[in-house]
C-alpha positions in Angstrom: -12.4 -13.1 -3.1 -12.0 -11.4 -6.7 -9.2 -12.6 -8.4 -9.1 -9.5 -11.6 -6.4 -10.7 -14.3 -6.8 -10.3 -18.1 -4.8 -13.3 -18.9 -6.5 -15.8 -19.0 -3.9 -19.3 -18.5 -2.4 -17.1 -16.0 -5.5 -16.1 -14.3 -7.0 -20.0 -14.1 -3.5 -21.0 -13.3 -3.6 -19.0 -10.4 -7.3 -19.0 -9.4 -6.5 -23.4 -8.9 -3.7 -22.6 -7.2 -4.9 -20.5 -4.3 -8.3 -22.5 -4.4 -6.2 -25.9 -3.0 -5.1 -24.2 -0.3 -7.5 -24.5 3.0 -9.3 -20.6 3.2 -12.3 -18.7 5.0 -13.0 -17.7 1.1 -13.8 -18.7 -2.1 -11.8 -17.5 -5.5 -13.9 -15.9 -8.3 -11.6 -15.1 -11.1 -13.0 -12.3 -13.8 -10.9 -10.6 -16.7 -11.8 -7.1 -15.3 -14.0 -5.6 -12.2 -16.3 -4.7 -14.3 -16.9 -8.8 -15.5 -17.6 -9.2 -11.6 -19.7 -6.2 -11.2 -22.2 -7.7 -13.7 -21.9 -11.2 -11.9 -21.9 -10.2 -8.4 -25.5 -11.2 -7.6 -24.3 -14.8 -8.0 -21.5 -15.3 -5.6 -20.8 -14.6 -2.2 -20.5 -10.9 -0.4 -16.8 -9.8 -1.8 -14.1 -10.2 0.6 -11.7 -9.0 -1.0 -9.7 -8.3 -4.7 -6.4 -9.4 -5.8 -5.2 -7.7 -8.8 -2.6 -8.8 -10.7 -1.1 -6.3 -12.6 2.1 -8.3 -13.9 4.9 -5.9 -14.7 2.9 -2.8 -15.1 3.9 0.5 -13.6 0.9 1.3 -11.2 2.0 5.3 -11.7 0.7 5.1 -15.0 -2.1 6.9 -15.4 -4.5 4.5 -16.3 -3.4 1.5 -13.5 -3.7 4.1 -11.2 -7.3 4.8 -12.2 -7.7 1.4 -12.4 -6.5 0.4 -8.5 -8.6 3.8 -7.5 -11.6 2.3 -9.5 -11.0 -0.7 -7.3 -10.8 0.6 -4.3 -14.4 2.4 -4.6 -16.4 -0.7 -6.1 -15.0 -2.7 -2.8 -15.6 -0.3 -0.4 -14.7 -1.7 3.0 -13.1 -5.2 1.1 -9.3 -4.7 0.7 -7.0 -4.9 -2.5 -4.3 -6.1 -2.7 -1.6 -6.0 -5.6 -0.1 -9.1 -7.3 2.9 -7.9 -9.5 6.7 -9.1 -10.9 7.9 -6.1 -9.8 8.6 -5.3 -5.9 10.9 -2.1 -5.9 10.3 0.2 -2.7 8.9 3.2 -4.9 6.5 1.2 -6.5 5.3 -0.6 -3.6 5.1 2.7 -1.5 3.1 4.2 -4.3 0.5 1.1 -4.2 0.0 2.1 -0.4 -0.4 5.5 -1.3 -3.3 4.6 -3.2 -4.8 2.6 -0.5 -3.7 -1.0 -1.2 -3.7 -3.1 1.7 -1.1 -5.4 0.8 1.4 -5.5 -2.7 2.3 -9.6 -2.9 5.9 -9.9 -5.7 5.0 -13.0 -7.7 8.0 -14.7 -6.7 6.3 -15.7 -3.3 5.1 -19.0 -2.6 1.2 -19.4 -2.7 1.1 -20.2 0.6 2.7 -16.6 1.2 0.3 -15.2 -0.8 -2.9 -16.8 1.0 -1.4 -15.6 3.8 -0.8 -12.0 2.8 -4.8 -12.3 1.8 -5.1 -13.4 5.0 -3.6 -10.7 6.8 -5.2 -8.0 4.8 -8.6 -9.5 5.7 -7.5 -9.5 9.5 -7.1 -5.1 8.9 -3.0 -5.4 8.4 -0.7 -4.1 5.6 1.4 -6.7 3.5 4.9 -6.0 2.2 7.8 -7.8 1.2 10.7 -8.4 3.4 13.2 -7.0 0.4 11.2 -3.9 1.1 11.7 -3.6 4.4 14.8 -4.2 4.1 15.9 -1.4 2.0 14.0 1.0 4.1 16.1 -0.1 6.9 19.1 0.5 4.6 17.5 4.4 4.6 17.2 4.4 8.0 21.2 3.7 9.1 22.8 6.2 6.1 20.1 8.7 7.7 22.9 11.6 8.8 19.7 13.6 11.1 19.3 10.3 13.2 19.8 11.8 16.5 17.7 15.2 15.9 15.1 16.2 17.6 11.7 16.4 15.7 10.8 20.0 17.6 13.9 21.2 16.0 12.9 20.4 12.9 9.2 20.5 12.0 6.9 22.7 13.4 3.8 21.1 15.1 1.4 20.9 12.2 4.1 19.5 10.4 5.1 16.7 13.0 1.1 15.7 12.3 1.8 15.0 8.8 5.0 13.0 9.5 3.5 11.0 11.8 0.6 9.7 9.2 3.4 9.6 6.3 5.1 7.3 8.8 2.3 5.3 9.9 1.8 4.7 5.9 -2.1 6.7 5.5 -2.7 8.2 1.9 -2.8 11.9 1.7 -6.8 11.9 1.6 -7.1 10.3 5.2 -4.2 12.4 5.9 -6.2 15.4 5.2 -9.3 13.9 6.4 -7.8 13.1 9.8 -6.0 16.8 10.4 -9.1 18.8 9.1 -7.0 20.6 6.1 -6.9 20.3 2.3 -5.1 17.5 0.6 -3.3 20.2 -1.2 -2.5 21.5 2.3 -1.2 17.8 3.0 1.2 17.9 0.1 2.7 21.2 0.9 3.2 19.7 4.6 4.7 16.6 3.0 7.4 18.7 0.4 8.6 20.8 3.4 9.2 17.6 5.7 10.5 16.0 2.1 13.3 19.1 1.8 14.2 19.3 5.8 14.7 15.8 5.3 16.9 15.7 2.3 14.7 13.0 1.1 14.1 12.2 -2.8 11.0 10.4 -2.4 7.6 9.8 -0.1 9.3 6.4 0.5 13.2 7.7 2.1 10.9 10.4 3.5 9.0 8.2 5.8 11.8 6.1 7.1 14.0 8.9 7.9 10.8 10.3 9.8 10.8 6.5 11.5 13.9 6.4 12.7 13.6 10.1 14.1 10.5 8.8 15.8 12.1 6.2 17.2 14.6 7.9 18.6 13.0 11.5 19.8 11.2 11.6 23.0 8.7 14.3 21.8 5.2 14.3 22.5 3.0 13.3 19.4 0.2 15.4 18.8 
């Protein structure tokens, strides 16, 4: 695993850390991708990258090229997202992007092995404060009961599903045959009906209408 932090105490501090604990992989701890692109013919077949962005914004233009950057050099090896901050729009934006798991540096390192853990194993990491205050969206959500025929028209129910089951807007579009820009039409008409603010109230209010409505998915 590719540990990618350009601190370098903080880095090392952390690269010891996660290397005493008992693991199916090794920690390889570079500055930037780009140090362990030029190295990568000396270690092991990469497993996986944990980036530690510290407080940074990841909507910023340039961490977001960064974690898309990422995401191509690994290919089929998750990311996952080390960071001091863990608020819901932040963390929903990081799976937007394709992160498999977004680990608040307040955890334990034996959380955070096994958040590695899980996103190696094909799951999705997250907080519990996170899921938390998506269940907080879920009880104030005045359209509870509704059904989703008698909001969303079929193509639109499509898109809700994937929003709910977390997939970025590319697989979303990849999955339903239409244009990403198609997919974020779809997804500011189910935002609107829904009263929701952001992708994140959007797809818990679509949860809890799932859970709740006995219509067929498509």
């Amino acid at each position: 695993m590719v540990l990618v932090d350009n601190r370098i105490l903080a880095r090392e501090c952390l690269r010891s850390s996660l290397a005493a604990h008992p693991a199916p992989w090794d920690v390889v701890a570079c500055s930037t991708i780009e140090e362990w692109q030029n190295e990568a013919d000396r270690h092991p077949p990469l497993a996986a990258v944990l980036l530690h962005v510290g407080s940074a914004n990841i909507t910023d233009s340039h961490m977001e090229e960064l974690i898309r950057q990422i995401i191509r050099i690994s290919a089929s090896a998750p990311l996952i997202i080390l960071a001091d901050r863990d608020d819901v729009v932040q963390i929903v934006n990081a799976l937007d992007y394709g992160v498999r798991g977004y680990i608040p540096s307040s955890v334990s390192v034996e959380v955070c092995v096994e958040a590695i853990n899980l996103a190696l194993a094909g799951g999705v990491f997250v907080p519990a404060s996170t899921v938390f205050a998506m269940r907080e969206v879920i009880n104030s959500d005045p359209t509870h009961d509704q059904r989703l025929t008698e909001m969303f028209t079929p193509r639109q129910i499509q898109v809700a599903e994937a929003i709910w089951q977390g997939k970025p807007n590319k697989i979303i579009a990849y999955e339903l045959n239409m244009c990403e820009s198609t997919v974020k039409v779809h997804i500011r008409n189910i935002m609107q009906k829904l009263k929701a603010t952001n992708r994140t109230e959007a797809a818990y209010k679509v949860s809890a209408l799932f859970t709740n409505s006995s219509v067929d998915l498509l």
